[in-house]
C-alpha positions in Angstrom: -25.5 -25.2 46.5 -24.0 -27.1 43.4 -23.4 -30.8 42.7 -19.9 -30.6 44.3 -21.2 -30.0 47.5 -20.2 -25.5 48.1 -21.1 -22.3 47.2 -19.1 -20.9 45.2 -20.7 -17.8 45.9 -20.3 -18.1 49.7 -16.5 -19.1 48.7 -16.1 -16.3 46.7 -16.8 -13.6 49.7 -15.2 -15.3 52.1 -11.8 -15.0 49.9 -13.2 -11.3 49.2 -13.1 -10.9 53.4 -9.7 -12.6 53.8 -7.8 -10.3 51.2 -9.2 -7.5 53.0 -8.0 -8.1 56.0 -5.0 -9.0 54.7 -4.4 -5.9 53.1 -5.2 -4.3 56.6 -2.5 -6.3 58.6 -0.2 -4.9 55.9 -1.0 -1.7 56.0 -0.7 -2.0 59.9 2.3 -4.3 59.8 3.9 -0.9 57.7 2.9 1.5 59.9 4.5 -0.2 62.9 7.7 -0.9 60.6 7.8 2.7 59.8 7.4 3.4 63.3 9.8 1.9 64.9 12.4 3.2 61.9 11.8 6.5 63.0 12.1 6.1 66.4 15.6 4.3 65.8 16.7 7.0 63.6 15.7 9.8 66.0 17.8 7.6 68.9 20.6 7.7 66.5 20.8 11.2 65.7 20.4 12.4 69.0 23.5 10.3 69.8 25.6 12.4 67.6 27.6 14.9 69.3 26.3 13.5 72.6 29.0 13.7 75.6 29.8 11.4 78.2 29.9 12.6 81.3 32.1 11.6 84.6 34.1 12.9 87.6 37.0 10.1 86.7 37.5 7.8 83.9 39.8 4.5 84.9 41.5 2.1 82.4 42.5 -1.3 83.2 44.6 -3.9 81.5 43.8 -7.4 80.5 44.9 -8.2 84.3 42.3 -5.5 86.1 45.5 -3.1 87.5 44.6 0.2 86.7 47.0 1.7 84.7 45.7 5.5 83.8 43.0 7.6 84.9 41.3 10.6 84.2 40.3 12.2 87.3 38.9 15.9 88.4 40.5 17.2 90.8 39.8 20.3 93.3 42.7 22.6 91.2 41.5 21.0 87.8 41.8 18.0 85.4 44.2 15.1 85.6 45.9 12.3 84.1 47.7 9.7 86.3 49.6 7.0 84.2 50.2 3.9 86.8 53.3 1.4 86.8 52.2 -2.5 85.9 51.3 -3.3 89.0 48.5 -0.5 88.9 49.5 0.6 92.4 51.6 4.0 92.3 51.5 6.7 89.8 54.1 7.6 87.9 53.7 10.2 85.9 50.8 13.2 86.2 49.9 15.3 83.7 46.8 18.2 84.3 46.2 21.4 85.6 47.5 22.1 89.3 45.7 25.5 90.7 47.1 28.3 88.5 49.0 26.6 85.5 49.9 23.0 83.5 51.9 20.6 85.5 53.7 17.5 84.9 55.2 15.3 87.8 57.4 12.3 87.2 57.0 9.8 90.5 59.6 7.3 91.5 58.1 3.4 92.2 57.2 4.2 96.0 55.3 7.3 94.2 57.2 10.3 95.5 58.3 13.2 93.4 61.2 13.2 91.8 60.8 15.5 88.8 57.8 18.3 88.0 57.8 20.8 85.6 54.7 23.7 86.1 53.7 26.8 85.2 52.2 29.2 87.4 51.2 32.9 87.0 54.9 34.2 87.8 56.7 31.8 84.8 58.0 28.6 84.8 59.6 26.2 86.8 61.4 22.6 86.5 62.4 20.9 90.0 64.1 17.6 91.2 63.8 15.6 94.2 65.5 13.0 95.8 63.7 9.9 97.4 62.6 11.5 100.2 61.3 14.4 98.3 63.2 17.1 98.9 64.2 19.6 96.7 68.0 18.7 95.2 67.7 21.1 92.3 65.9 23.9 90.4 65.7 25.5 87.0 63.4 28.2 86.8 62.1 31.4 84.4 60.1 33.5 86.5 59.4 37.1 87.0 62.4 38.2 88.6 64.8 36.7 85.9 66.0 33.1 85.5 66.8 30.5 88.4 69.2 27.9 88.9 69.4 26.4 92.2 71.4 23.5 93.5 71.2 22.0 97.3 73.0 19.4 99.2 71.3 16.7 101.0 70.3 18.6 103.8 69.0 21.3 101.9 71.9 24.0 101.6 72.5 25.1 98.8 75.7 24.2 96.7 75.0 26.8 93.6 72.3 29.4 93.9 71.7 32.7 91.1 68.7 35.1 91.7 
């Protein structure tokens, strides 16, 4: 012991002791930094390319009335644009059993105008309000088609 009262001796390898296990919490404190980099980066690159998947996708505006949606259907994919109030659809665009369709709905979401292919050509049709066929345009196997019907479903103008 000296005048002052400590060892400088015992001082000495106790500071010796602390620096060494301060360079082992360093070295640990790095390994578990480098660690848990690695495991971040390996969660971000498996994100790339990563799909979601779902049946039916909804979006909503700021109100919470839906106002399109991507659905799959029995026939195939489809997407339903909604009016404001996010109650009836009025327009559809997807794929309807054999070919592209596109339907154009009136407020109380009947038909009033679709266009479609199908395996024997084209076809554009219009309804009145209570859905039934008022006139059609079509391009299908057997040559082109132009149809016209009265109310009650006779037609006015007919070639084919």
């Amino acid at each position: 012991m000296t005048s002052q009262g400590f060892d400088t001796h015992a001082v000495l390898e106790r500071l010796h002791n602390l620096e060494k296990q301060n360079q082992w919490l360093k070295r640990a404190l790095a390994l578990v930094f480098m660690l848990v980099a690695s495991f971040a980066a390996m969660g971000m690159a498996s994100r790339k390319g990563r799909a979601v998947q779902a049946t039916e996708f909804i979006l909503r505006d700021s109100d919470g009335n839906t106002r399109a949606a991507l659905r799959m259907g029995n026939t195939g994919p489809r997407l339903l644009f909604y009016d404001a109030d996010g109650k009836a659809a009025r327009v559809l665009l997807g794929v309807l059993g054999s070919g592209p369709a596109l339907g154009l709905y009136d407020k109380n979401g009947k038909t009033r105008a679709s266009l479609g292919v199908t395996m024997k050509g084209a076809n554009l049709t219009f309804n009145d309000a209570d859905e039934k066929l008022r006139a059609e345009l079509g391009m299908l196997e057997e040559g082109p088609n132009l149809m016209l019907l009265n109310a009650d479903g006779t037609p006015v103008y007919k070639t084919r």
